[in-house]
Structures are given as C-alpha cells and as structure tokens.
MIDREN-184325 format. One record per atom (N, C-alpha, C, O): residue in three letters; x negated, y, z. Coordinates in steps of 0.05 Angstrom, whole numbers, plus 5000, padded with zeros to 4 digits. Layout:
ALAXYZ;...
This chain:
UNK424670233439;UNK425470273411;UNK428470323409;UNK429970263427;UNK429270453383;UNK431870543378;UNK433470253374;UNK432470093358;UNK435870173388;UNK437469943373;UNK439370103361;UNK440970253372;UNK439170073337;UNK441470163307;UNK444069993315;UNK445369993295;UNK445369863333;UNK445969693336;UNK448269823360;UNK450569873355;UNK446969843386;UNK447869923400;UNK448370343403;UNK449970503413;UNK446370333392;UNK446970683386;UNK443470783399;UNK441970963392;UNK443170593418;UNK441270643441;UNK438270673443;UNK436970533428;UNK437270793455;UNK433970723464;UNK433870513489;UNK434870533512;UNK432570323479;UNK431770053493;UNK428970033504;UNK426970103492;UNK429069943529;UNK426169843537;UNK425769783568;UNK427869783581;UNK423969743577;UNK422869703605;UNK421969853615;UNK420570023603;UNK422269853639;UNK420869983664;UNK418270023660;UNK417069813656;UNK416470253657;UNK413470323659;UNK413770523676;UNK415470703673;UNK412070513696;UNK410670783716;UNK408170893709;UNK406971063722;UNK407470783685;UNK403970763683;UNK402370683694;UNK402370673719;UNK399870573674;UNK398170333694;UNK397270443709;UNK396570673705;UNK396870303733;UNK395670383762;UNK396370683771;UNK394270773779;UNK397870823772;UNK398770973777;UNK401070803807;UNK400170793830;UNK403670703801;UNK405570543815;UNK405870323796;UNK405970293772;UNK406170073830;UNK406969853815;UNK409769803801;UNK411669893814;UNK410269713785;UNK413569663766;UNK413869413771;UNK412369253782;UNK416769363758;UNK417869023751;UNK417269083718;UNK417969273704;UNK415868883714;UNK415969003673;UNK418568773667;UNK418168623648;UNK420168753676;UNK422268533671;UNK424868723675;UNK427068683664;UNK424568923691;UNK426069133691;UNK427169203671;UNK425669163652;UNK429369293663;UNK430369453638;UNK431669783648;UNK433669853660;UNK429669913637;UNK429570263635;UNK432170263628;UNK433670143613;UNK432370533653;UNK435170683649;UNK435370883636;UNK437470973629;UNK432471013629;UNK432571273623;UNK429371383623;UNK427771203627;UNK428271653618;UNK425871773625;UNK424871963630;UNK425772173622;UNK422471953647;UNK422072243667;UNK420272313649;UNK418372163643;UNK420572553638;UNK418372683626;UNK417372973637;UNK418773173637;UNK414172963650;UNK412473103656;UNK411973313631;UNK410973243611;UNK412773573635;UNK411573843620;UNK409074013635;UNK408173943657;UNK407974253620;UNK406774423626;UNK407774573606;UNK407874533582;UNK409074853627;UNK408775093618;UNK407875293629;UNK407575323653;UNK407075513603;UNK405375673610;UNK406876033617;UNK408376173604;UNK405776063644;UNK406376303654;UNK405776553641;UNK407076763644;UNK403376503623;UNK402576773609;UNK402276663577;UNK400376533567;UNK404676783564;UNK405176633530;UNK407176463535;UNK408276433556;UNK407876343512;UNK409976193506;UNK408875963497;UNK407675963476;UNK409175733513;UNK407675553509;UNK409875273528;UNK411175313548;UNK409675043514;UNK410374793542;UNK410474583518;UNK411174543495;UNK408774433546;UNK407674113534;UNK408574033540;UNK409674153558;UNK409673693535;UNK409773443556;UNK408173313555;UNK407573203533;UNK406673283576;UNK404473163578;UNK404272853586;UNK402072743587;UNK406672723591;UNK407272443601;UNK409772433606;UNK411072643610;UNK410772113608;UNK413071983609;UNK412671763626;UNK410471643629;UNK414571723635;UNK414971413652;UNK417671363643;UNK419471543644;UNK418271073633;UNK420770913635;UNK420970873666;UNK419070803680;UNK422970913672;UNK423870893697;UNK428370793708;UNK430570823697;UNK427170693736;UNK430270543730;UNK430870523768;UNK430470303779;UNK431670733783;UNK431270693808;UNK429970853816;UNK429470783839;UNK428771103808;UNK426471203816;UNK427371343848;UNK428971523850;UNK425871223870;UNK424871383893;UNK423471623895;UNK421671663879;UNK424071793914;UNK422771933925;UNK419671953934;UNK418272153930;UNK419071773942;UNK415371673948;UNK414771603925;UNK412571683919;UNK416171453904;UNK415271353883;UNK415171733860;UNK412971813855;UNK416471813855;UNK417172073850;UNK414172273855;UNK412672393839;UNK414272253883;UNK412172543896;UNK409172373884;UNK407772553874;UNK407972173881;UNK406772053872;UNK406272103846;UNK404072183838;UNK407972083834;UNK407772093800;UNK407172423800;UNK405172493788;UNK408772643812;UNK408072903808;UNK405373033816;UNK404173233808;UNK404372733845;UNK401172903844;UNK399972873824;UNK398773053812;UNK400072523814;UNK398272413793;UNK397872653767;UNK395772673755;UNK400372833759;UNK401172993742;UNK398973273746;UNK397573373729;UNK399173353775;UNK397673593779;UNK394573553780;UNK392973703768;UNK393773233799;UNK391473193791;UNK390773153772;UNK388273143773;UNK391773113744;UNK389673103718;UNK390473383707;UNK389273483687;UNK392373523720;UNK392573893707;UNK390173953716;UNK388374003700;UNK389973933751;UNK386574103759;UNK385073993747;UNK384074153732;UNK384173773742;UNK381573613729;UNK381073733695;UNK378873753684;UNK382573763688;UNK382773873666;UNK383774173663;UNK385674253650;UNK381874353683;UNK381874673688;UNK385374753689;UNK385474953675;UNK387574713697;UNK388874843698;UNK389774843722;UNK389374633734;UNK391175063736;UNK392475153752;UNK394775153760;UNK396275343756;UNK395474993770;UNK398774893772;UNK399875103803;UNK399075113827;UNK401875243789;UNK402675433811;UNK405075303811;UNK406075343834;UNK406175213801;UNK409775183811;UNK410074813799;UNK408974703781;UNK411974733817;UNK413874473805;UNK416374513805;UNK417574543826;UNK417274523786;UNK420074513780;UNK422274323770;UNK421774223748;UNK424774253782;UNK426974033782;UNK428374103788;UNK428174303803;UNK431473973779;UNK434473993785;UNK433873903812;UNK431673823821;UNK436973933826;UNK436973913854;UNK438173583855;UNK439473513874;UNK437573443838;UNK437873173842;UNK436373083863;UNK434073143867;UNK438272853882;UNK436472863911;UNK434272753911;UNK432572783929;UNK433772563884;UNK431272393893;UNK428672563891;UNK426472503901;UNK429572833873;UNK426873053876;UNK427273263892;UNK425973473892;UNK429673183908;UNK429673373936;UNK428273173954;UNK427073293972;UNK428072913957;UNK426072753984;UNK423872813966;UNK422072903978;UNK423372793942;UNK420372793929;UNK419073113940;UNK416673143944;UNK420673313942;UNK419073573954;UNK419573583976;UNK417973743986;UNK421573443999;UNK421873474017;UNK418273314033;UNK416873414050;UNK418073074019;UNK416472874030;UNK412673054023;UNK410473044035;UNK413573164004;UNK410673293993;UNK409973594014;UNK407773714013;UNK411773644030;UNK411773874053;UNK413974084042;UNK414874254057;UNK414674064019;UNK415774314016;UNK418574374043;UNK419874204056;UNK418574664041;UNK420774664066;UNK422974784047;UNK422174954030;UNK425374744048;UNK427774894029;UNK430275004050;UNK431574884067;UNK430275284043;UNK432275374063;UNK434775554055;UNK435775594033;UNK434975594067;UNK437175774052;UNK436876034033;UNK438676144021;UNK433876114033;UNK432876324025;UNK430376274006;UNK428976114017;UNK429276343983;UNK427476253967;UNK424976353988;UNK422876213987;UNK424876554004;UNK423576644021;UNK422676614047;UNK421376764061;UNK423576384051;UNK423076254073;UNK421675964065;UNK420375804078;UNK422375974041;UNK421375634034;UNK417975734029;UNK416775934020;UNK416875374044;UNK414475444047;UNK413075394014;UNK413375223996;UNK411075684017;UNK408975723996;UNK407375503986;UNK407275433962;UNK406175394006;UNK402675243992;UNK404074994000;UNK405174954021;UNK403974803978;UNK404174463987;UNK401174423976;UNK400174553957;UNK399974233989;UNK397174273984;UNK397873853975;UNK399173673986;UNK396373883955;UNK395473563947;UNK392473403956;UNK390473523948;UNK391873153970;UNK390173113981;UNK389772853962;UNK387872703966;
C-alpha cells in the first residue's frame, strides 16, 4: 500500500504461492513485473508481479519459467525473454543455457524449458 506519509509503496516480500519459498517478514524493496508482448500488433500485458527484495539468479530463472509455462499452457508462444543487463538476469540466462557473446549471432538460439 501507498504510505501518504513517507511518499512510498510499502510491503513484503511475495514470490507467489508455491512458486519460491519467501521470508513474509521481509520488507519489499521493489517489483518484478512479468509482461507479454505481442510480435504481430500492438499489444503488452503484465501478466504478474512478485514483491521481491534480494532477488537471485536461480530464484529469477525460476520465476521466468513459471511465466513461460502458463504462456504455453495457455496457447501462446513465447519466442523471446527480454531484460536490462542487470547481472542477476545475466546468471538468470546464463543459468537457463543461454550463451552471450560478443555477437547477437553467436548467442545460442533455443533455451529449451523442462
């Protein structure tokens, strides 16, 4: 919630249930919010949020499958993930297979989700 007070958005740590475990005693630093956009039209959702405060890399590549698995389950086609080069979503694609090189063309194509 907004504190009128402090200027701020206030709250706790959520990863979503059973998704990853949290501290719910935690106090959120901030939030990751999951989109979908669309390659053909003009279109982009967010389709989820996590309060988050620390976020890892394993903890990270996790939340992005959980994201693609309910895109396929719900017919869509997820061709690309996209993020700033903040490192914790450089170990989150590093850890998921992606390879990053000096060249967009060398970096590997298919990360496959199991």
């Amino acid at each position: 919630p907004f504190n009128k007070f402090t200027g701020k958005y206030e709250g706790f740590v959520n990863n979503g249930e059973g998704i990853l475990p949290f501290d719910t005693e935690a106090v959120s630093s901030g939030a990751l919010v999951f989109m979908l956009v669309g390659l053909q039209g003009c279109w982009n959702y967010p389709i989820g949020y996590v309060f988050c405060n620390k976020m890892t890399g394993t903890d990270l590549q996790a939340l992005i499958f959980k994201v693609i698995e309910l895109a396929l389950a719900n017919g869509l086609n997820v061709v690309s993930v996209t993020s700033d080069g903040c490192s914790v979503n450089i170990q989150a694609m590093a850890q998921a297979g992606c390879k990053m090189g000096q060249s967009v063309t060398i970096a590997q194509r298919n990360v496959y989700h199991t």
